[in-house]
C-alpha positions in Angstrom: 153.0 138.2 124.5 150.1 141.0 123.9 146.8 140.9 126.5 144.3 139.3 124.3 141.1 142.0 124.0 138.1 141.8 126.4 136.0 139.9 123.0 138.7 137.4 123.2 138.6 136.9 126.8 135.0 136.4 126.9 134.9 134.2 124.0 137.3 132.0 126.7 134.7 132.2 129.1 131.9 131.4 127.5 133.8 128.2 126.2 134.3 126.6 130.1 131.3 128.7 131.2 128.9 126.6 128.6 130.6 123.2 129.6 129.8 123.8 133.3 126.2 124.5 132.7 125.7 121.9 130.2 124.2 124.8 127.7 124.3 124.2 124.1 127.3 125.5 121.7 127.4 129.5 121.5 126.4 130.6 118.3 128.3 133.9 117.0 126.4 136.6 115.5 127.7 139.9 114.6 127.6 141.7 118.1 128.7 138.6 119.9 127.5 135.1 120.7 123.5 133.7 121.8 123.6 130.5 123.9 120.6 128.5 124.6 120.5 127.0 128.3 117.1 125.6 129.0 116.7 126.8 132.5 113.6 128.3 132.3 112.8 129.1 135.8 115.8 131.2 135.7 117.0 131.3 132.3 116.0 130.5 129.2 119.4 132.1 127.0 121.5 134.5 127.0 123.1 137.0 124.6 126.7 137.7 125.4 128.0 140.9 124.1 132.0 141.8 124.7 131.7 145.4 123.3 127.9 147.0 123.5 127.2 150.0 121.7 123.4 151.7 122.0 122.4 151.1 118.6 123.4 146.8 119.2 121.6 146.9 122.1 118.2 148.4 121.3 118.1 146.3 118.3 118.8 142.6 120.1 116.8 143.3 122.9 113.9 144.1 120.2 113.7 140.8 119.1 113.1 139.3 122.6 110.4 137.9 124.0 110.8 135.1 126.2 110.8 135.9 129.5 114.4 134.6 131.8 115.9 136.0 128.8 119.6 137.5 130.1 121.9 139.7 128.4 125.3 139.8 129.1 126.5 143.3 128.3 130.7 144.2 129.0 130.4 147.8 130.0 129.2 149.8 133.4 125.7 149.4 134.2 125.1 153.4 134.0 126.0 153.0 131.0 123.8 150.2 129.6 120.8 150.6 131.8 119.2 153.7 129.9 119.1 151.8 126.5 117.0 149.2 128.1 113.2 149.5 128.9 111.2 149.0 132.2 110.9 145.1 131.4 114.3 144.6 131.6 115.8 144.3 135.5 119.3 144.9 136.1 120.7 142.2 138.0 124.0 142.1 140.3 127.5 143.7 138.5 129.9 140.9 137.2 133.6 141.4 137.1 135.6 139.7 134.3 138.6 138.1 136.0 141.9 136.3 134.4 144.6 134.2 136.5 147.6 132.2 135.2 147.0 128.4 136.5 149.5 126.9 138.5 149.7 123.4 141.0 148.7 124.2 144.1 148.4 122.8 147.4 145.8 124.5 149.4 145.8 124.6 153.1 142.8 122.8 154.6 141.2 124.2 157.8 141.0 121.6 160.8 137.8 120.2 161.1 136.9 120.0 157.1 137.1 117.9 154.6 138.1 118.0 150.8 136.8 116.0 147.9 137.6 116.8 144.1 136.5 115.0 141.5 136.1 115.9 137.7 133.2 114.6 135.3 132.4 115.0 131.8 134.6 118.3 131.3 133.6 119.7 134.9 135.6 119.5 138.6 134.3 120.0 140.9 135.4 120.2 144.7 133.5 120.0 147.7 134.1 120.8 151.6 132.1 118.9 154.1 132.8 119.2 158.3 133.4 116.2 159.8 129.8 115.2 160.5 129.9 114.8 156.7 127.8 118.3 155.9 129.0 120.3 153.2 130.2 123.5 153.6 131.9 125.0 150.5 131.2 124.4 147.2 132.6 125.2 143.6 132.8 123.5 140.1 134.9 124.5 137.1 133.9 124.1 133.1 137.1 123.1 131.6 138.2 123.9 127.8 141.2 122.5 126.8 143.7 125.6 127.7 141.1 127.4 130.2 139.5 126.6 132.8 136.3 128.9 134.0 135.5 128.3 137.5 131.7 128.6 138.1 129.2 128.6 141.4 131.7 128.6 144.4 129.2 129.2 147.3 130.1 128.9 151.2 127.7 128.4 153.6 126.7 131.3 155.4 127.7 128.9 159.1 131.2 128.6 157.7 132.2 132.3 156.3 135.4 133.5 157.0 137.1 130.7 157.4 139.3 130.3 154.1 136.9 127.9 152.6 136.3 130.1 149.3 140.1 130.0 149.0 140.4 126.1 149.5 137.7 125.8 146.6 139.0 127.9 144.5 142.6 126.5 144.6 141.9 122.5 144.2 140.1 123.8 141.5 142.7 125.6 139.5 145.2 122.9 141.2 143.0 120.2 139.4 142.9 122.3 136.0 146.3 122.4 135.9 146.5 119.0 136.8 144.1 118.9 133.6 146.3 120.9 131.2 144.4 124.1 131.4 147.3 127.0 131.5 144.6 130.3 132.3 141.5 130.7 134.3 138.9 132.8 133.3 135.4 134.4 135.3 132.8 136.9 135.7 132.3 137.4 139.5 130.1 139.2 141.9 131.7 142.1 143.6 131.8 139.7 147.1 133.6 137.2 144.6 136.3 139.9 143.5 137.5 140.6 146.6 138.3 136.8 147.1 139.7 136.0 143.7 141.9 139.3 143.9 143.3 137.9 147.0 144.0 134.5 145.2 145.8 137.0 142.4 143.5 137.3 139.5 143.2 140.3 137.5 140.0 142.4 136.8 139.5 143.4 133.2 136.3 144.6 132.4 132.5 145.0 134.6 130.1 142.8 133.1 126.1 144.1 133.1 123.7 141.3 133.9 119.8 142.7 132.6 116.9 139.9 132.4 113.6 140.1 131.0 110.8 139.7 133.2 107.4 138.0 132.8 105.4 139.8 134.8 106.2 143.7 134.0 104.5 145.8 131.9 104.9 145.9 128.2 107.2 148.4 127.1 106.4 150.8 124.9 108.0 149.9 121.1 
């Protein structure tokens, strides 16, 4: 079976990614996809685009005004970064990350506790100590076949201690469970080391660029 391309992979994300956030349906345009989300404190859209060229760019990010306005650009931030002006802040490098879903049964540190649940399209899984406070955190959007595991966060208290690992397996365990056959994200760099360990594959960086409110205007 051929490696589907980096477009089709994203397209995958974006279909668990959008269920996890509750955004609206992406709409496909010529470079790529828009999605509304409604978050306005921290974003109001985003443009998605699997395979950026200069000339895409420059002309989508034209037509933007609203501040908390991301782009989603698949291609090194060197790269990317000079077509943009002063308005637009580069944000932290994603990493575009594939794994075949299998059952799993992960290993649960002593002294925690593990609850999974799933909820109009989304599991979620949480750790808590025994005093009943959490401690790891993670939720996955799931889209028939795929399942695109979203906000996994540890508490700084309990680092180190496998928790990332226990999230991230009871939710591709429960995916499976679910009938999704292939998990799909964009992670930090932090998160890459951790979902390397746990076998996924890196395919492409991702560039993260958001408008701001309160820079000066740039120069048309």
């Amino acid at each position: 079976m051929s490696q589907p391309s980096i477009t089709e992979l994203v397209r995958m994300w974006i279909s668990g990614w959008i269920v996890s956030r509750g955004a609206a349906d992406p709409v496909e345009q010529p470079w790529g996809w828009s999605i509304d989300v409604g978050a306005p404190t921290g974003e109001v859209a985003r443009h998605v685009v699997p395979e950026p060229t200069e000339a895409e760019v420059r002309k989508l990010a034209e037509g933007i005004t609203a501040p908390t306005t991301w782009l989603k650009l698949f291609a090194d931030d060197a790269t990317v970064r000079p077509w943009l002006g002063p308005r637009w802040r580069l944000d932290v490098t994603g990493f575009l990350m594939t794994v075949p879903l299998a059952p799993e049964q992960p290993g649960l540190p002593p002294g925690y506790t593990l609850t999974t649940w799933t909820r109009g399209g989304v599991v979620r899984a949480l750790v808590r100590t025994e005093d009943g406070r959490p401690a790891a955190r993670g939720q996955a959007g799931l889209a028939g076949p795929v399942a695109v595991p979203d906000q996994i966060v540890t508490d700084p208290d309990h680092r180190r201690r496998g928790l990332g690992s226990v999230v991230m397996r009871s939710l591709q365990a429960t995916a499976y469970g679910a009938g999704a056959r292939t998990g799909v994200l964009v992670g930090t760099a932090d998160g890459q080391a951790l979902y390397t360990a746990l076998g996924w594959t890196t395919h492409s960086r991702m560039a993260s660029l958001v408008l701001d409110g309160d820079s000066p205007a740039e120069d048309q």
